[in-house]
N, CA, C and O of each residue as an XYZ file, in Angstrom:
748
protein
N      13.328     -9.933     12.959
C      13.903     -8.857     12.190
C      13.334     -7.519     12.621
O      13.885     -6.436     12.424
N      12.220     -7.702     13.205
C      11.971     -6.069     13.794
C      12.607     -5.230     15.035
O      12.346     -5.439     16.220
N      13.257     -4.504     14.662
C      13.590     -3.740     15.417
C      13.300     -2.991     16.606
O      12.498     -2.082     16.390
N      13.660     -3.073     17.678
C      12.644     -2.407     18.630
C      12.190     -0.879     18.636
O      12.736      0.045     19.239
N      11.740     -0.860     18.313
C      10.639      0.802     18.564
C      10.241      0.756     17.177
O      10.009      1.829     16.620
N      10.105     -0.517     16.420
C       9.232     -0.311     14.963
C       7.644     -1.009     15.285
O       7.134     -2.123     15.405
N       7.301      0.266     15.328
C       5.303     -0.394     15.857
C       5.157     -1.134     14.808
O       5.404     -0.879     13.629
N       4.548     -2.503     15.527
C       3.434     -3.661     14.617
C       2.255     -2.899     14.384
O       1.791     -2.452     15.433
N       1.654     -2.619     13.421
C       0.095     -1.924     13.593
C      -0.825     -3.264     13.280
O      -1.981     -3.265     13.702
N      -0.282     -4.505     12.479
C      -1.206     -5.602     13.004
C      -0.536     -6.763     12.329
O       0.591     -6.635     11.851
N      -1.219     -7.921     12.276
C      -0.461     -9.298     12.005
C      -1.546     -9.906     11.370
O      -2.756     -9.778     11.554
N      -0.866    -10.632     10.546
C      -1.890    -11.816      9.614
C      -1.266    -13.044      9.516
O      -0.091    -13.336      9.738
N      -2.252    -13.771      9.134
C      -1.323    -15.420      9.492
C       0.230    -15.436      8.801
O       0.980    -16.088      9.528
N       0.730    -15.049      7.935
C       2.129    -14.943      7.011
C       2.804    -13.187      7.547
O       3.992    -12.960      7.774
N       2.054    -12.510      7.608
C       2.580    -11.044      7.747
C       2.524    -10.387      8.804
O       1.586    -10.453      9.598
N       3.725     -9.536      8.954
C       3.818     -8.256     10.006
C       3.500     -7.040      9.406
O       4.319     -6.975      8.490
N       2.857     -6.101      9.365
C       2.701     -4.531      9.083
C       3.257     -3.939     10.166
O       2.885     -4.094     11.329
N       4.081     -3.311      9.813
C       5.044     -2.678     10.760
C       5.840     -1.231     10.358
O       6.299     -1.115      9.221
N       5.967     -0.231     11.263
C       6.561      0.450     10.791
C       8.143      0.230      9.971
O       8.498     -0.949      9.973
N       9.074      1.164      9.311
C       9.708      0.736      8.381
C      11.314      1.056      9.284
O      11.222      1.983     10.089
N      11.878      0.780      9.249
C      13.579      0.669     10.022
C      14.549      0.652      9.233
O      14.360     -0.001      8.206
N      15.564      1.160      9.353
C      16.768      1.748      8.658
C      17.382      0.227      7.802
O      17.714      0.357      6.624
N      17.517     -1.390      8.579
C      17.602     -2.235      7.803
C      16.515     -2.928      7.231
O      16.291     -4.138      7.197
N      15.693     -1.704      6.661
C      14.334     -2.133      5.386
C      14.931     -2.014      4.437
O      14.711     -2.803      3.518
N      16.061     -0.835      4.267
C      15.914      0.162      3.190
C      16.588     -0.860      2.234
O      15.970     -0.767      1.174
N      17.387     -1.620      2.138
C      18.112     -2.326      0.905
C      16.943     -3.319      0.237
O      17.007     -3.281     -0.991
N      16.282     -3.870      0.556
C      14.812     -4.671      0.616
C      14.136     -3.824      0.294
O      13.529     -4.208     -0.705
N      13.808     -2.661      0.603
C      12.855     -1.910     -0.230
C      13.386     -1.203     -1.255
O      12.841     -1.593     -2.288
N      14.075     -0.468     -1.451
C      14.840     -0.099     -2.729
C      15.218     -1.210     -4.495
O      15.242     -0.932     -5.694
N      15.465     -2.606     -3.572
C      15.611     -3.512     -4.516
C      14.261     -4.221     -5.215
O      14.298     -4.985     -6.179
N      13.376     -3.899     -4.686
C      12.068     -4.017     -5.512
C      11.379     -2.633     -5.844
O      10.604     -2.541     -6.796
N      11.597     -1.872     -5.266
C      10.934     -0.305     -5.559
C      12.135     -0.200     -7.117
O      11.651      0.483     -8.019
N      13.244     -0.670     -7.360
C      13.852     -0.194     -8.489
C      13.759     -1.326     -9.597
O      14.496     -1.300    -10.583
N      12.995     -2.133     -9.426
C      12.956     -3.181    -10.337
C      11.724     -2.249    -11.794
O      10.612     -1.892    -11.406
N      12.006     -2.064    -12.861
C      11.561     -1.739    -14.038
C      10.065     -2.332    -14.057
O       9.140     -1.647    -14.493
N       9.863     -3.674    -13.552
C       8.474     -4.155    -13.961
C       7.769     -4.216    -12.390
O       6.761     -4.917    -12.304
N       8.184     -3.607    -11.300
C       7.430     -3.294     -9.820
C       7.050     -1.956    -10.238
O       5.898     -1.559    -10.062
N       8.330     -0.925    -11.012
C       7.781      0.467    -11.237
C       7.302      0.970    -12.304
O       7.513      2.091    -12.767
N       6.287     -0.323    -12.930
C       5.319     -0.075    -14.367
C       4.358      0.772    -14.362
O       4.108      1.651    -15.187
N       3.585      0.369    -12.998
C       2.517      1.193    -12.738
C       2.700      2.211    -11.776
O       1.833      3.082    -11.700
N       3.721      2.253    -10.997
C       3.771      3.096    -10.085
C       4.592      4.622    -10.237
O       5.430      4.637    -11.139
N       4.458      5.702     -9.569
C       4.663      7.072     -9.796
C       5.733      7.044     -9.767
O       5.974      8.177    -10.184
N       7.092      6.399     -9.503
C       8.209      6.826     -9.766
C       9.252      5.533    -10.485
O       9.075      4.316    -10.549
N      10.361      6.397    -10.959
C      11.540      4.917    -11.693
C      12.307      5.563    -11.243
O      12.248      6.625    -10.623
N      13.512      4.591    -11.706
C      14.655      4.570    -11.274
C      15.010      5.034     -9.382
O      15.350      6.080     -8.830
N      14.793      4.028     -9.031
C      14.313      4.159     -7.589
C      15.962      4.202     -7.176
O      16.747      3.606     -7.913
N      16.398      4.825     -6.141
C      17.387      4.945     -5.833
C      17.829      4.746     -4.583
O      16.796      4.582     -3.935
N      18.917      4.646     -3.718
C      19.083      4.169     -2.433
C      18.584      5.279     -1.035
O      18.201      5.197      0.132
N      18.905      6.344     -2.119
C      19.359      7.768     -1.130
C      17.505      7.838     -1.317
O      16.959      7.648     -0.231
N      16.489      8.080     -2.516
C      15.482      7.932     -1.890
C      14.649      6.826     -0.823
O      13.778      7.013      0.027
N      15.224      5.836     -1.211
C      14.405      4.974     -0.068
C      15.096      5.179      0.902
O      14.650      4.223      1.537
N      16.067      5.766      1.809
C      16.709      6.240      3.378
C      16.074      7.540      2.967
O      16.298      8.242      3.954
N      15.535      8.149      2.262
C      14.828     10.026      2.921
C      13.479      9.167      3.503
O      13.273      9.107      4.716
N      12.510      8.458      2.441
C      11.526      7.605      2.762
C      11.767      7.028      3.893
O      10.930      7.328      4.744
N      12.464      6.417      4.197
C      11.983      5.572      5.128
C      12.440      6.378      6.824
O      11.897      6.193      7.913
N      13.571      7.243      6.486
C      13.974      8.269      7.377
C      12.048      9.233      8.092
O      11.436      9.495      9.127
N      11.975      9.339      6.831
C      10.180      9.974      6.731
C       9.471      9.480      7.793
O       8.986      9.896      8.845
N       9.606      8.049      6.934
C       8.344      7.478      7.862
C       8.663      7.094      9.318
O       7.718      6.791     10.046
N      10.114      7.081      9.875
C       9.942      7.207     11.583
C       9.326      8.058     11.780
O       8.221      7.932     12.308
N       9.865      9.309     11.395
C       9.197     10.979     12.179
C       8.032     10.875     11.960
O       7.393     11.896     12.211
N       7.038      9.385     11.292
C       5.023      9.697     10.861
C       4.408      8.903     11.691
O       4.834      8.091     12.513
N       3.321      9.240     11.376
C       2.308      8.313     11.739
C       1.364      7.712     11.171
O       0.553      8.577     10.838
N       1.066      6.869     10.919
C      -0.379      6.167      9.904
C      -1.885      6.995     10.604
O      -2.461      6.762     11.666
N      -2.133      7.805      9.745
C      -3.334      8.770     10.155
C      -3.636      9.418      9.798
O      -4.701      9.602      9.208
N      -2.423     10.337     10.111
C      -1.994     11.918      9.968
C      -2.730     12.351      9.001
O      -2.332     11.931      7.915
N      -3.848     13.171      8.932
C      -4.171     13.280      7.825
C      -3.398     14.471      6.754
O      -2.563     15.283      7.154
N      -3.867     14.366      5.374
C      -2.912     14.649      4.087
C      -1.536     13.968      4.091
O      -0.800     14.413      3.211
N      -0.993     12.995      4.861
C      -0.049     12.450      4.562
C       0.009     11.195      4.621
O      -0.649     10.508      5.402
N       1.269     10.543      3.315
C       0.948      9.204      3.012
C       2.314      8.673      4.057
O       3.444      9.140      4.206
N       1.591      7.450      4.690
C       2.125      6.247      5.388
C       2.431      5.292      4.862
O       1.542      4.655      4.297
N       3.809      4.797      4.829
C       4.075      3.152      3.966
C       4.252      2.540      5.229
O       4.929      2.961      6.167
N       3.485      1.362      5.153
C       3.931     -0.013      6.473
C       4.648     -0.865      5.516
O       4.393     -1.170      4.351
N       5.817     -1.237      6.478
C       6.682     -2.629      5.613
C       6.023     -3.851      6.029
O       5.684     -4.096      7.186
N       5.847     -4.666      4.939
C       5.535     -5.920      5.290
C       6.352     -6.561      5.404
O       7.061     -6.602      4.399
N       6.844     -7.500      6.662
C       7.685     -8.296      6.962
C       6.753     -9.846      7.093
O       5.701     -9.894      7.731
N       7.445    -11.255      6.261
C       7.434    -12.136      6.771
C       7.544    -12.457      8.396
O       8.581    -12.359      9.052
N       6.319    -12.840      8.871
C       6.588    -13.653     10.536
C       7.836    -14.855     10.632
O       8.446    -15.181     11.650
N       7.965    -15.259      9.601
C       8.915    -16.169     10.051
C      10.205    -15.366      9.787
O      11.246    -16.019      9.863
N      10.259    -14.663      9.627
C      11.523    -13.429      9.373
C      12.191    -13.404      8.186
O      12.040    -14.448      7.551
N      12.766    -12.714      7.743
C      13.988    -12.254      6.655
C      13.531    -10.846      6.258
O      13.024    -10.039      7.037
N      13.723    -10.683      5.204
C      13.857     -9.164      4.749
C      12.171     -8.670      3.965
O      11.696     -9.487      3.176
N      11.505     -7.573      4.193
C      10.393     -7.871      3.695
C      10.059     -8.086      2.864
O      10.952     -8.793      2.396
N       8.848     -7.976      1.722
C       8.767     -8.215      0.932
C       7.343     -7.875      0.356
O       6.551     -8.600     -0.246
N       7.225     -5.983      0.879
C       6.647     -5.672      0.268
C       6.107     -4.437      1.054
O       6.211     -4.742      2.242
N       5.566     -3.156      0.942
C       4.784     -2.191      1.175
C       3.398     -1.878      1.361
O       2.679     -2.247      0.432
N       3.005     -1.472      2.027
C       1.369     -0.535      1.918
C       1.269      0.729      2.071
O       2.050      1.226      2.883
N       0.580      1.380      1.564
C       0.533      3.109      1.216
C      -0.852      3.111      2.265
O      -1.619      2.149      2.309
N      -1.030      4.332      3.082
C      -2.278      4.687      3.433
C      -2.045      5.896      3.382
O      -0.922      6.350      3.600
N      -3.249      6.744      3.032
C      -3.180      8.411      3.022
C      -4.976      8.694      3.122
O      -5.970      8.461      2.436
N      -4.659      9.295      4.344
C      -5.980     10.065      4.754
C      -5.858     11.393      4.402
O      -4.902     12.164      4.320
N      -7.251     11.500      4.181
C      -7.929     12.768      3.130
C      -7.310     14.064      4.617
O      -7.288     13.956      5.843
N      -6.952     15.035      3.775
C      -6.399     16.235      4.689
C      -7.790     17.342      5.132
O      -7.764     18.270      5.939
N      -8.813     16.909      4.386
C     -10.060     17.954      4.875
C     -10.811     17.051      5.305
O     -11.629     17.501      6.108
N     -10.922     15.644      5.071
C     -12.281     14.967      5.871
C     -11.290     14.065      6.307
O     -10.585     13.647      5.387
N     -10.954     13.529      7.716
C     -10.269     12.621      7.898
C     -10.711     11.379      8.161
O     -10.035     10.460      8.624
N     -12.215     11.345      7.772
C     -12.916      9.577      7.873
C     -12.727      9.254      6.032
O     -13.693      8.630      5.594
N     -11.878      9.521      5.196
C     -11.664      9.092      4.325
C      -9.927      9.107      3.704
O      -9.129     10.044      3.710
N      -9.751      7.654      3.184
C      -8.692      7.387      2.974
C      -8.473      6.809      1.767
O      -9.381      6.410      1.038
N      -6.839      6.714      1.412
C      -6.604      5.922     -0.094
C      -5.548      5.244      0.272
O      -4.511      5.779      0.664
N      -5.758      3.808      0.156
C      -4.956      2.676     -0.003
C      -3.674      2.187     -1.331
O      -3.889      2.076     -2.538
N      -3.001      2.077     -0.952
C      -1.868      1.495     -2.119
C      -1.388      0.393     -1.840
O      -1.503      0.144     -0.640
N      -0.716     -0.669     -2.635
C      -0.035     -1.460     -2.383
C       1.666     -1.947     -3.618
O       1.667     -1.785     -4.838
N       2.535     -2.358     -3.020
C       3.718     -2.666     -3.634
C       3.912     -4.234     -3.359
O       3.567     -4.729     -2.285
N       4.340     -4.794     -4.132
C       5.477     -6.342     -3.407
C       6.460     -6.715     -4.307
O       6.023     -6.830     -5.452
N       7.872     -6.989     -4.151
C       8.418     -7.397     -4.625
C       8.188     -8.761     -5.386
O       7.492     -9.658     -4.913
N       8.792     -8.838     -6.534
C       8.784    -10.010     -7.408
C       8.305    -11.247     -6.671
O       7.231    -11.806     -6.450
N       9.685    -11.433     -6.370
C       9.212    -13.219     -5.382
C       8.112    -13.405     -4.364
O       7.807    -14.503     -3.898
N       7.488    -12.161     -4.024
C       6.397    -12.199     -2.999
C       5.348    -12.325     -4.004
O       4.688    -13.320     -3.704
N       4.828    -11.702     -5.201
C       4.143    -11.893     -5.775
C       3.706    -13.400     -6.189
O       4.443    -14.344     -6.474
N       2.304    -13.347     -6.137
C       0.909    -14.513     -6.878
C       1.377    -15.422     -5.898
O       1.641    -16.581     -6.218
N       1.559    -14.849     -4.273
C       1.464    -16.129     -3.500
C       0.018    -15.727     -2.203
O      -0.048    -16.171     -1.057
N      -0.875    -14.874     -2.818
C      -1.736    -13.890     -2.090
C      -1.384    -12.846     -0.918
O      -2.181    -12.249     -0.194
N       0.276    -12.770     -0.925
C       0.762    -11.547      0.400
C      -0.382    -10.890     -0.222
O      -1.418    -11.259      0.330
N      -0.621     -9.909     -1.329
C      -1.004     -8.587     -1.646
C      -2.576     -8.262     -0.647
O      -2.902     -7.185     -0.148
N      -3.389     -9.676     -0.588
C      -4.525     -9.752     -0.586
C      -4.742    -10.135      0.955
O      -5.712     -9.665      1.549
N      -3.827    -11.001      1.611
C      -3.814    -10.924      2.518
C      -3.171     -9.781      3.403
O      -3.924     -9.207      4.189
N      -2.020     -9.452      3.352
C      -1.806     -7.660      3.737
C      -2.936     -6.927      3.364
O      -3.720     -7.182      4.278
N      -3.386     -6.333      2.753
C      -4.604     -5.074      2.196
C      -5.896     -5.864      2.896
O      -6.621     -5.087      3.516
N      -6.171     -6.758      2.910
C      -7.559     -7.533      4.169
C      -7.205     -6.836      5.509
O      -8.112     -6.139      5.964
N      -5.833     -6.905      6.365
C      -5.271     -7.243      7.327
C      -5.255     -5.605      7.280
O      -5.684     -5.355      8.407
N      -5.014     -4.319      6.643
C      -4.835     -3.166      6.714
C      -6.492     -2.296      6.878
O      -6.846     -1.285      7.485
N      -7.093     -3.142      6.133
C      -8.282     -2.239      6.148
C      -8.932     -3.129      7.341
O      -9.978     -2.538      7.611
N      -8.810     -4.354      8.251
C      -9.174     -4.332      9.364
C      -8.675     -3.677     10.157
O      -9.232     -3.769     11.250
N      -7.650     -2.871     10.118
C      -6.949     -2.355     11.368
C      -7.476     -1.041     11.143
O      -8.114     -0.546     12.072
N      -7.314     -0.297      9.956
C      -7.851      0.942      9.417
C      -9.123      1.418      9.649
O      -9.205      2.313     10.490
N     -10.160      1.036      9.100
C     -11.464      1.131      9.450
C     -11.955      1.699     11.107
O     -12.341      2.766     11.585
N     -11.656      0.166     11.668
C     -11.624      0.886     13.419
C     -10.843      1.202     14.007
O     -11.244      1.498     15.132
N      -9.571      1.356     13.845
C      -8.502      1.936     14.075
C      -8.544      3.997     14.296
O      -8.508      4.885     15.148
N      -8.660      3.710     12.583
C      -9.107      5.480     12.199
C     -10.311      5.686     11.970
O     -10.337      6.404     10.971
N     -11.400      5.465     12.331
C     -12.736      6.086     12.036
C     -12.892      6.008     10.606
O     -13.530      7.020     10.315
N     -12.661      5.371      9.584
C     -12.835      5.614      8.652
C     -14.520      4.839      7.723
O     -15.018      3.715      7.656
N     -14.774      5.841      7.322
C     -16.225      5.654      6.629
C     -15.722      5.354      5.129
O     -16.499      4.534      4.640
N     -14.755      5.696      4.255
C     -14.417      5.389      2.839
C     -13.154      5.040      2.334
O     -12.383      5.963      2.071
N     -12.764      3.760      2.131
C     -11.506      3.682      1.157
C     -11.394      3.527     -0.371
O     -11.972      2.664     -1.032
N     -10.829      4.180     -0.691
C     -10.465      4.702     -2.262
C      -8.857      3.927     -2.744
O      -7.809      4.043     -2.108
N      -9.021      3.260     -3.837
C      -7.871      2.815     -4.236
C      -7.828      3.134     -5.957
O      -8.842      3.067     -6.652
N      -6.849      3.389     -6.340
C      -6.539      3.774     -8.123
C      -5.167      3.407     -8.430
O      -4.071      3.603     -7.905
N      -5.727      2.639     -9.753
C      -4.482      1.414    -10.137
C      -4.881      2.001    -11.941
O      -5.824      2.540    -12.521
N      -3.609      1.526    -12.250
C      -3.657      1.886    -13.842
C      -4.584      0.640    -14.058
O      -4.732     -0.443    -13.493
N      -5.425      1.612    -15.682
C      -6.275      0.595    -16.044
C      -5.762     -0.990    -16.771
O      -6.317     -2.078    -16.616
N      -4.457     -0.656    -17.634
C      -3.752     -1.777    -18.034
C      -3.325     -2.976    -16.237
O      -3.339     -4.197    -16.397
N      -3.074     -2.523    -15.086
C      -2.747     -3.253    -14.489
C      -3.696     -4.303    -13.837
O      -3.949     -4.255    -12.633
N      -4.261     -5.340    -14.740
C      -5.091     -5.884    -14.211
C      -5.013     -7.069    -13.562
O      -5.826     -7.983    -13.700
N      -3.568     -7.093    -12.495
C      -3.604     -7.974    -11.502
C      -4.544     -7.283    -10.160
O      -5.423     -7.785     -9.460
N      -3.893     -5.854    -10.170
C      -4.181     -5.077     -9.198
C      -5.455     -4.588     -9.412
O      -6.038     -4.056     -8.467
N      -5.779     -4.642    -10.072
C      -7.512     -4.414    -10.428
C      -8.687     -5.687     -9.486
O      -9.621     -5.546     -8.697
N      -8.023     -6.828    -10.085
C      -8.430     -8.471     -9.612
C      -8.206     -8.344     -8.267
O      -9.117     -8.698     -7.518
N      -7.216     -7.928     -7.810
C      -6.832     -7.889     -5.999
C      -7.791     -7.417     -5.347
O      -8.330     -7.886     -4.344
N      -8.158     -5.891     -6.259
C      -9.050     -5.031     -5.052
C     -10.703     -5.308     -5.465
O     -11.329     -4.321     -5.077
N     -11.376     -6.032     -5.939
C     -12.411     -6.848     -6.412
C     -12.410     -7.883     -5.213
O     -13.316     -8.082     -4.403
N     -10.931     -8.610     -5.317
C     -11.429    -10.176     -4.382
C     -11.279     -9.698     -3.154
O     -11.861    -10.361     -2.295
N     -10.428     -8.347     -2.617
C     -10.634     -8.037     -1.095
C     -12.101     -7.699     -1.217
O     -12.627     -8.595     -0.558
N     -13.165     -6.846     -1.726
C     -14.013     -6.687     -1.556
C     -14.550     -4.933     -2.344
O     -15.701     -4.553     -2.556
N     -13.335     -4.240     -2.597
C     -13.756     -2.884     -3.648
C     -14.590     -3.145     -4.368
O     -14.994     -4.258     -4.702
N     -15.016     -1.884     -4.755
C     -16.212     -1.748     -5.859
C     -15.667     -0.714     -6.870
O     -15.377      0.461     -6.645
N     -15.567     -1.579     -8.336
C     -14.836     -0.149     -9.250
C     -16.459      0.227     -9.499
O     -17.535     -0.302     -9.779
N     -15.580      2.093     -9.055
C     -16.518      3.041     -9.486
C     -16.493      3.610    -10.668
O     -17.536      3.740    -11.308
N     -15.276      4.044    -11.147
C     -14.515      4.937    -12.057
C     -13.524      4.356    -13.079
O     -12.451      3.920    -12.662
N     -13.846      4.318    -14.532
C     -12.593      3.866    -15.349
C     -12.517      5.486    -15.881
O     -13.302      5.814    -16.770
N     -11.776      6.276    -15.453
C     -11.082      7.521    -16.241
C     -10.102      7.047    -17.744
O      -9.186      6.261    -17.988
N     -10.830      7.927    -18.414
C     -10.209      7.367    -19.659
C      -9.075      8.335    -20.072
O      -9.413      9.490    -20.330
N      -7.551      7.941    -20.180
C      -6.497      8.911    -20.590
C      -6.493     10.215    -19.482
O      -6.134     11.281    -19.984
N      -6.801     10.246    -18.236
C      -6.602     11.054    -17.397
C      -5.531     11.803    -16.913
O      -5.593     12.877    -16.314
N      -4.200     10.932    -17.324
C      -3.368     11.449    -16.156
C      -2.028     10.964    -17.384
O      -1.916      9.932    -18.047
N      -1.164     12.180    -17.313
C      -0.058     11.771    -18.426
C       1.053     11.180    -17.415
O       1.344     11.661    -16.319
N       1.605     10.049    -18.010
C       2.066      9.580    -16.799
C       3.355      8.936    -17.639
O       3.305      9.267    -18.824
N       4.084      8.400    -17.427
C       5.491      8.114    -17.978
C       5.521      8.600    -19.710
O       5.483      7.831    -20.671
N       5.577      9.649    -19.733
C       5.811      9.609    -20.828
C       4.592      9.611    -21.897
O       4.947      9.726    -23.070
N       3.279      9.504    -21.660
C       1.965      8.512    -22.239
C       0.893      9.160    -21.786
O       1.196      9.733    -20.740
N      -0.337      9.356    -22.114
C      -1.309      9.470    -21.653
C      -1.991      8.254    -21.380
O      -2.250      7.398    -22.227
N      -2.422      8.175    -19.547
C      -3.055      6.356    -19.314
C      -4.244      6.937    -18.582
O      -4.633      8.044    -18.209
N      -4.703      5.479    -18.544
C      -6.401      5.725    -18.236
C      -6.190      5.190    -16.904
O      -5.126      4.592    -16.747
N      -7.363      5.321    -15.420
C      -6.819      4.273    -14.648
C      -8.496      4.100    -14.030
O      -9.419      4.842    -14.367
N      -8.614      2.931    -13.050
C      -9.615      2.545    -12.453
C      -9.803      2.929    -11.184
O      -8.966      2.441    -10.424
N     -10.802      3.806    -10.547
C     -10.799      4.092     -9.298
C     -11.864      2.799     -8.579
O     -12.896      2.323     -9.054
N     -11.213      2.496     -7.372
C     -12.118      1.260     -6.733
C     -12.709      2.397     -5.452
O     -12.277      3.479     -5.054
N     -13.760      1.646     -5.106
C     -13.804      2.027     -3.195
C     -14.504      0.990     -2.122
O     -14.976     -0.041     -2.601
N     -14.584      1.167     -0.936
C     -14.747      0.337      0.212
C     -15.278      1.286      0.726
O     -14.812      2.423      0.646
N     -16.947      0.823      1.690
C     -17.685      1.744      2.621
C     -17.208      0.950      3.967
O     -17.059     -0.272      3.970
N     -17.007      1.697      5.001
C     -16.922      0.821      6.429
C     -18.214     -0.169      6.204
O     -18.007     -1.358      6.447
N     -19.289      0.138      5.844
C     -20.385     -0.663      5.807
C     -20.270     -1.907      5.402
O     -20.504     -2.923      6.056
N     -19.979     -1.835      4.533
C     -19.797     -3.033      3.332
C     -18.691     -3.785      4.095
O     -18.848     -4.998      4.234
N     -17.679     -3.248      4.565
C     -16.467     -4.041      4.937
C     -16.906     -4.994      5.853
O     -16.680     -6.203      5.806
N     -17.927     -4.022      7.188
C     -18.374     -4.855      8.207
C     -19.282     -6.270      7.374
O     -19.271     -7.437      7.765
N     -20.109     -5.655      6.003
C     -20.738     -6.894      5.892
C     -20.004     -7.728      5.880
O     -20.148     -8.488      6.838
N     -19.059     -8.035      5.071
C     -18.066     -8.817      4.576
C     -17.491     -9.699      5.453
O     -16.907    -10.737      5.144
N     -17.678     -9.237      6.619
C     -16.978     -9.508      7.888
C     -17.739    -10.726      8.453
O     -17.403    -11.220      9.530
């Protein structure tokens, strides 16, 4: 299913990270608009015409760049349509520091894609981009995604309490982080 001139940036035993291609966009839109994928995340009512500006975006990018955020599509190796996203965004004044995100559609979920993609990103990341710090922030109610970035290896630093008014609500959320150090221990 990959298209030619969509860079692999790396592979894991089940997954491709790959840049994102014009037949992502129905596959990503149909879980980016699902009500309970966009609980915790910054936008609803996800729409078609935004996921083709997005994904239009992300040809013209690069995973680096610093101040700007990169989504890699995760594609199944054995192929079909993906089934799921990663966010990277390097800091625009220090560029050895970055913030990680992650998405997956329904049916990909609680089969460990999340954990195996985000392992498979911050090996490529780390020595890839020079990076000395990853930073990840998940609402505090979302405590699958809390559990994820614990068993890759984060360290919550930060529970901000009611920080950020966010649908409607004032929510609290958990900041995690990752030292290159630590990662190598891990390793």
């Amino acid at each position: 299913m990959n298209d030619v001139g969509a860079p692999v940036f790396y592979e894991t035993e089940r997954l491709r990270a790959r840049g994102f291609t014009d037949d992502d966009v129905e596959a990503f839109v149909g879980y980016r608009a699902d009500p309970d994928v966009a609980r915790y995340q910054s936008w609803s009512d996800y729409t078609l015409e935004q996921g083709r500006a997005l994904v239009a975006f992300m040809q013209r990018s690069a995973p680096g760049t610093p101040g700007e955020w990169y989504q890699l599509a995760l594609e199944p190796r054995t192929g079909g349509p993906i089934v799921g996203d990663l966010a990277l965004h390097v800091d625009a004044e220090e560029p050895r520091l970055a913030e990680v995100g992650f998405t997956l559609a329904p049916a990909a979920q609680g089969q460990g894609y999340a954990a195996e993609a985000l392992t498979g990103l911050l090996g490529w990341a780390f020595p890839t981009l020079g990076l000395h710090r990853v930073v990840a922030v998940t609402d505090a109610l979302n405590a699958p995604a809390a559990a994820l970035l614990e068993r890759v290896g984060f360290r919550r630093e930060a529970h901000h309490v009611e920080n950020v008014f966010f649908k409607g609500a004032w929510g609290s959320e958990y900041q995690f982080a990752l030292l290159a150090r630590e990662w190598a221990a891990r390793r």
